[in-house]
C-alpha positions as a Markdown table, in Angstrom:
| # | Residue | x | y | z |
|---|---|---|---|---|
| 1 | Unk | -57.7 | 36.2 | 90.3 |
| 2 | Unk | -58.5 | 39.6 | 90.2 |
| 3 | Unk | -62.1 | 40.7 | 89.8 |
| 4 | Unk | -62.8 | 43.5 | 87.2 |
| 5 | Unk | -61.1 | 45.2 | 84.7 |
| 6 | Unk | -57.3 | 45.4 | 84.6 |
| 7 | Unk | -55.3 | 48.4 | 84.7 |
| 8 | Unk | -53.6 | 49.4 | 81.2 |
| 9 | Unk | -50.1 | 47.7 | 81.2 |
| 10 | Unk | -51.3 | 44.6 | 83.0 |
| 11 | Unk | -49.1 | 42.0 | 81.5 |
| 12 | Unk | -50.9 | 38.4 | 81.4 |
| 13 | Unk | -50.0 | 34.7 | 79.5 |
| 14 | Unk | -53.4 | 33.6 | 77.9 |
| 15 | Unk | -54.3 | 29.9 | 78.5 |
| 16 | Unk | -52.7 | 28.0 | 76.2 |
| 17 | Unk | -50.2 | 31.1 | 75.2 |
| 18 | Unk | -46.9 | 30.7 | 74.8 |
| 19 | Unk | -45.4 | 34.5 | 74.8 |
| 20 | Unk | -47.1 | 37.5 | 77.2 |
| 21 | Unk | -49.5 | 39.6 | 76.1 |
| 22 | Unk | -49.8 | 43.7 | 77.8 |
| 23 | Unk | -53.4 | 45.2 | 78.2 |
| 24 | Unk | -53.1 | 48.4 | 76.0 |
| 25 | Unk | -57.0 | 48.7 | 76.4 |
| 26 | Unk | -60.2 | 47.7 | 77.8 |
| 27 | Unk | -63.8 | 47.3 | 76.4 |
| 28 | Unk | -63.3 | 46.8 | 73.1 |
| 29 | Unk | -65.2 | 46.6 | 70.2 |
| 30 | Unk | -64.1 | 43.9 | 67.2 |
| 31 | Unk | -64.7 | 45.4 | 63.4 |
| 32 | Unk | -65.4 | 44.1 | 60.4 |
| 33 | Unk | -67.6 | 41.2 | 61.6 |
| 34 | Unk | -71.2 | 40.6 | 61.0 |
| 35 | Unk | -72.3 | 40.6 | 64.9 |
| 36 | Unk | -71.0 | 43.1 | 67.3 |
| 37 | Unk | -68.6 | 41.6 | 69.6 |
| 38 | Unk | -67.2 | 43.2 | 72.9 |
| 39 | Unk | -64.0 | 41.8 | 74.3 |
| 40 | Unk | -62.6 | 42.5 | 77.6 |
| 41 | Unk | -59.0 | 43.5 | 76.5 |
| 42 | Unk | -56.8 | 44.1 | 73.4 |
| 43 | Unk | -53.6 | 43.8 | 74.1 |
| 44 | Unk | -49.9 | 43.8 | 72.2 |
| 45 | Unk | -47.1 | 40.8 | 72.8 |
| 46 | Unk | -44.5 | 42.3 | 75.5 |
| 47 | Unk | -41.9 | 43.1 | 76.0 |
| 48 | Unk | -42.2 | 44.2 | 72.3 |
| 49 | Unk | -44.9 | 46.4 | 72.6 |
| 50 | Unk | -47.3 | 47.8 | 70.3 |
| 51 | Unk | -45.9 | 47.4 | 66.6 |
| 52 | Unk | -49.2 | 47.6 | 64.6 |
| 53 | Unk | -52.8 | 47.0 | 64.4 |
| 54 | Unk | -52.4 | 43.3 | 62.9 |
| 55 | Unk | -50.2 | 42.7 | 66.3 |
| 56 | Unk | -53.2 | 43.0 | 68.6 |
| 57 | Unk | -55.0 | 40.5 | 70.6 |
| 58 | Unk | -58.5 | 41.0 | 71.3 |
| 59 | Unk | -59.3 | 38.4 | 74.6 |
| 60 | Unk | -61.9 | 38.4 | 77.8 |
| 61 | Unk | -60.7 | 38.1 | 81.3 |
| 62 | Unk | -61.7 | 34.4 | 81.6 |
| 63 | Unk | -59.1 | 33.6 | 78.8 |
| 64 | Unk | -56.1 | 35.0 | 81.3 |
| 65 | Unk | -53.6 | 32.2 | 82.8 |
| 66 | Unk | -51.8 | 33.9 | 84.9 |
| 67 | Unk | -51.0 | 37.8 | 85.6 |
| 68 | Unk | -47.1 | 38.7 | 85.4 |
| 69 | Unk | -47.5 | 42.3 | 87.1 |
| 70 | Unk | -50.7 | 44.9 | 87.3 |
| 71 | Unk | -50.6 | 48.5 | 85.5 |
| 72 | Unk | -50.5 | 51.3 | 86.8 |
| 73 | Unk | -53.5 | 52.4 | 89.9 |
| 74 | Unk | -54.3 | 55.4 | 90.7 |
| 75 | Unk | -57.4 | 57.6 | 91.8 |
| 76 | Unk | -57.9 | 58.3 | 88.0 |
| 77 | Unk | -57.8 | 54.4 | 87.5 |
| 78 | Unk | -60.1 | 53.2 | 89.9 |
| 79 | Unk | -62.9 | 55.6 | 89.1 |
| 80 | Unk | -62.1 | 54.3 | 84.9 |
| 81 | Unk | -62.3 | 50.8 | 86.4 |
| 82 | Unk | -65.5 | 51.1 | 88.3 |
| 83 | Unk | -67.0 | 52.5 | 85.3 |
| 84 | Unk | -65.8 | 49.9 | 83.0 |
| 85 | Unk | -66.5 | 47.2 | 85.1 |
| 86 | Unk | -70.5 | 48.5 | 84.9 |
| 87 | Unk | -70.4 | 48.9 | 81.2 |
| 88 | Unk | -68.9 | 45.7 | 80.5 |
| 89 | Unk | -71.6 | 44.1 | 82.8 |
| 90 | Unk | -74.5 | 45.6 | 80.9 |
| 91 | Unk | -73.3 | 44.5 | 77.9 |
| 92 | Unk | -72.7 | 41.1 | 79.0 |
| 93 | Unk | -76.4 | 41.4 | 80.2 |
| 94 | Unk | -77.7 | 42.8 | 77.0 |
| 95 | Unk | -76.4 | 39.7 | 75.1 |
């Protein structure tokens, strides 16, 4: 498995998921509950892509099956992915 963030457009199956999921984002905050809770990923189903908030998965890396294909990498990417991967870390540690 990959260490670290995913690139946006990473599409995954979740363990015990039945249809693919795409990582539209990373480091993400859940609302409307009474603790603060930072996942890993939200993501949409795919190939149907993003068709609403209600049809978005919020899910952590260790949650991931299997990767189908990786997003997009660039320059631009690997810096984002550096600095995710530290922020995501110190919030783990904070908890």
């Amino acid at each position: 498995m990959i260490e670290g963030v995913l690139p946006i457009g990473t599409v995954v199956l979740l363990k015990e998921g039945t249809k693919r999921v795409m990582i539209i984002g990373v480091c993400q905050k859940q609302i409307g509950v009474a603790e603060e809770v930072i996942w890993d990923y939200v993501g949409c189903l795919y190939p149907e892509g993003y068709v609403g908030g209600d049809q978005t998965f919020l899910f952590d890396g260790v949650q991931i099956e299997r990767i189908f294909a990786l997003g997009y990498q660039d320059e631009e990417q690997f810096s984002f992915k550096i600095a995710a991967d530290e922020a995501l870390k110190k919030l783990r540690e904070a908890e």
